[in-house]
matplotlib code that plots the C-alpha trace (Angstrom):
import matplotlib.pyplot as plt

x = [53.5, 50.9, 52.8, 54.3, 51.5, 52.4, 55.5, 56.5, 58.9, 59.4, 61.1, 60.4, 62.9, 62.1, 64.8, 63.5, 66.7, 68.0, 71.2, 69.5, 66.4, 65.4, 62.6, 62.9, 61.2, 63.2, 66.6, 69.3, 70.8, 67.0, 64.8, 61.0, 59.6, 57.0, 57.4, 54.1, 54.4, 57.5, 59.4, 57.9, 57.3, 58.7, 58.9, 61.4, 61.0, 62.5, 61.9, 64.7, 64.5, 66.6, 70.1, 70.6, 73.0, 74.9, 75.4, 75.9, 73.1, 72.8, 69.9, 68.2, 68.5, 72.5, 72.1, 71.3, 74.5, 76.6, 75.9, 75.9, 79.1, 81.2, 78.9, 79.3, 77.8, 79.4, 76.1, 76.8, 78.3, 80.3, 84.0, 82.5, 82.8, 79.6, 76.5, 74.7, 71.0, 68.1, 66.1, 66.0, 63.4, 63.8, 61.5, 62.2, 60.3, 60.9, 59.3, 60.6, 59.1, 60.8, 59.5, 62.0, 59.6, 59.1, 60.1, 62.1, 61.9, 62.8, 62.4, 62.7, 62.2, 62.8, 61.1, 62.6, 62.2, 62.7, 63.8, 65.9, 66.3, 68.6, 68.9, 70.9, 71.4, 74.5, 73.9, 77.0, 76.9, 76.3, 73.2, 71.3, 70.6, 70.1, 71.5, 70.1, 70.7, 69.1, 67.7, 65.9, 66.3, 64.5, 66.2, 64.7, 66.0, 64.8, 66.7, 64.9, 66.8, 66.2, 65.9, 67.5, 67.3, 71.4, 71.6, 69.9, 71.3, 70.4, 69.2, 68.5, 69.2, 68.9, 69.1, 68.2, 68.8, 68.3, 68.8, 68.6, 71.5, 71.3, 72.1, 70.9, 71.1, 75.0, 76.3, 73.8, 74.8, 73.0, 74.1, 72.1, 73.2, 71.6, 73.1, 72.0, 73.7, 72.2, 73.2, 71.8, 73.0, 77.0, 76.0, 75.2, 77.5, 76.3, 77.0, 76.3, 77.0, 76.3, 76.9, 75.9, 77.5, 75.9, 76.9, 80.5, 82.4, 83.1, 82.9, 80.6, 82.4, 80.3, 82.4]
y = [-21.6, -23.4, -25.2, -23.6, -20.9, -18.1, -18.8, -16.0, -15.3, -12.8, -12.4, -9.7, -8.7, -5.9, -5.2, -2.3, -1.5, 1.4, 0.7, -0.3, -0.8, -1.5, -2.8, -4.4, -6.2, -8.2, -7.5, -6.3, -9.8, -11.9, -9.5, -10.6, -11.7, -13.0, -15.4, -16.2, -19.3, -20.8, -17.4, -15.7, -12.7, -11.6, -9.1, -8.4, -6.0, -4.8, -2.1, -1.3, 1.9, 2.2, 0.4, -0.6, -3.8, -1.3, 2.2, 1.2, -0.8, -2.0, -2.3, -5.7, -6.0, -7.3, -5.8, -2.6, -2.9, -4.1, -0.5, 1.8, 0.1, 2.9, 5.6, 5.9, 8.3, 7.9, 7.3, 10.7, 8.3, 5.8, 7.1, 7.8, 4.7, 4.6, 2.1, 3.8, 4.9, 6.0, 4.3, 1.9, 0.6, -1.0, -2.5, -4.8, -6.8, -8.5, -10.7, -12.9, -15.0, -17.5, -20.0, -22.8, -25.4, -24.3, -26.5, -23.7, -20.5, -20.0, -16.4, -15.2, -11.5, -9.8, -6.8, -5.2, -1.7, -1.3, 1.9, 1.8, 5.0, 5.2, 7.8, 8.2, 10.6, 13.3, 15.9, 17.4, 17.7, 21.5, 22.4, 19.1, 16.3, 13.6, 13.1, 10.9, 8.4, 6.4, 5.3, 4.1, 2.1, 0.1, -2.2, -5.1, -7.7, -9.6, -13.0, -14.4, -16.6, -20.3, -23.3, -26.2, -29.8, -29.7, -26.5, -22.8, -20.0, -16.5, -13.8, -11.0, -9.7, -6.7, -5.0, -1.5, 0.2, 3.4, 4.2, 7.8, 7.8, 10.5, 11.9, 15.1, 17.5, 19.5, 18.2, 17.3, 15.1, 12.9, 10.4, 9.6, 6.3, 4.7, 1.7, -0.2, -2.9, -4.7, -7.9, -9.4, -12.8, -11.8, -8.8, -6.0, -5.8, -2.3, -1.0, 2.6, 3.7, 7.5, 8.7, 12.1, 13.6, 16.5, 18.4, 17.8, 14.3, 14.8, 12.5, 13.4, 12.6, 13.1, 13.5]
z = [9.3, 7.0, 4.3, 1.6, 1.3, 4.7, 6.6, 9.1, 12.3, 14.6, 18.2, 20.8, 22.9, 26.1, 28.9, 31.6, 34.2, 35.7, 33.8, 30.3, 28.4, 24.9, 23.2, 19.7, 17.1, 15.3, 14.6, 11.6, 12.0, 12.5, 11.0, 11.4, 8.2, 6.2, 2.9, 0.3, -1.9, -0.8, -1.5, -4.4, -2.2, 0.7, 3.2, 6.0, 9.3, 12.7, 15.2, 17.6, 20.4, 23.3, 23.6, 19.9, 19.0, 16.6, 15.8, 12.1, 10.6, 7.6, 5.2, 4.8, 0.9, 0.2, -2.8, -1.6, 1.2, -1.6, -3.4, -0.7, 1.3, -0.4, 1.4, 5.4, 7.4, 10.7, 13.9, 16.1, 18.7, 16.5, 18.0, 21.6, 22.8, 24.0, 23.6, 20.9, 22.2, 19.7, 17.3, 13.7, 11.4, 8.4, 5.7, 2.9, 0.4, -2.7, -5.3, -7.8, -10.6, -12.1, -15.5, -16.8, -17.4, -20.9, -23.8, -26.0, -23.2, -19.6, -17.7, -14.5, -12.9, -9.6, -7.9, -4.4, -2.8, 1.2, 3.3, 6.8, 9.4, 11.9, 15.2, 17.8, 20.5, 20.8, 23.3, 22.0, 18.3, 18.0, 19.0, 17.9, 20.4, 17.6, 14.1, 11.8, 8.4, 6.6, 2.9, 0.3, -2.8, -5.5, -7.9, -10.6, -13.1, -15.8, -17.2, -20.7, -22.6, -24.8, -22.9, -25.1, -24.2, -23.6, -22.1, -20.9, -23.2, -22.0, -24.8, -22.2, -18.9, -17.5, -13.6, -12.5, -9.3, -7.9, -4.1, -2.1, 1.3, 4.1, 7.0, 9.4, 10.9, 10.6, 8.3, 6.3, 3.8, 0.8, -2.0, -4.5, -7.0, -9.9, -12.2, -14.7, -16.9, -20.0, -21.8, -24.6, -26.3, -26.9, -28.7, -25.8, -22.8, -21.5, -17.7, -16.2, -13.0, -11.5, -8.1, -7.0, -3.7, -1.8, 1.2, 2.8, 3.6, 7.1, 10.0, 13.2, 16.6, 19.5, 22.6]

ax = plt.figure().add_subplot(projection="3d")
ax.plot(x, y, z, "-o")
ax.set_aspect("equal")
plt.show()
């Protein structure tokens, strides 16, 4: 750490046994990170392979969770009742700016992409001995309004998102989402929202 210019953490965690072994960077719950400036960018990490914590990870962005936590592609050895073996990455990092020490404005905007993967082994799904999920998403916002002596009132704000949800081989499925809402003053209330399915809804149980 050295003050409020680089702060960073990561763990390392390595098990070797005849009954289990993993190696991970990080975690889904304590990812490893780095922050700039006291939080005006900053990106998360881990690396998992071996015995993983879970067999359904989630992405590291909340807001990416929040839009995808109607899409679930069952790991290949959710309903086993197995540990789940294989492998996860995931990246994330976001920036924000934020101005309020203007005498008539204020502003603020928000940048964040990241991408996670997922595998896990099932000798017994078809012919495949791993399947596969993950994604990959971007979203941004933007918050401009007047800053009065008694009071902040907001003139704009807008957030995008767009995020891409898989999983391979049989079935091979995807979702693809993008949403945007706009408001400006009391004027503008606008909100879209489209979600494109492909390839069939069906759970994979790996016996």
């Amino acid at each position: 750490e050295f003050g409020d210019l680089l702060e960073g953490y990561a763990s390392v965690n390595m098990r070797i046994s005849p009954e289990k072994w993993y190696f991970r960077i990080g975690s889904d719950t304590y990812p490893a990170y780095l922050r700039f400036l006291g939080g005006i960018a900053e990106g998360k990490t881990y690396f998992m392979t071996g015995e993983l914590p879970s067999a359904t990870l989630k992405p590291l962005s909340p807001n990416a969770e929040n839009k995808f936590k109607s899409i679930e592609y069952p790991a290949a050895n959710i309903s086993s009742g197995k540990t789940a073996h294989g492998m996860a990455f995931a990246v994330n990092t976001r920036a924000a700016l934020s101005f309020d020490k203007f005498p008539l404005v204020f502003a603020g905007f928000y940048l964040e992409g990241g991408c996670d993967l997922l595998l896990t082994d099932c000798p017994n799904l078809d012919d495949a001995k791993w399947r596969g999920k993950g994604s990959i998403y971007g979203d941004f916002g933007v918050d401009l309004g007047v800053n009065l002596y008694f009071a902040k009132i907001p003139v704009i704000e807008a957030n995008a998102f767009f995020g891409l949800k898989g999983a391979a081989p049989s079935p091979l499925q995807g979702d693809a989402i993008a949403s945007f809402d706009i408001k400006v003053g009391h004027i503008i209330d606008t909100y879209a929202d489209l979600h494109v399915h492909m390839g069939p809804k069906k759970e994979v149980v790996c016996h």
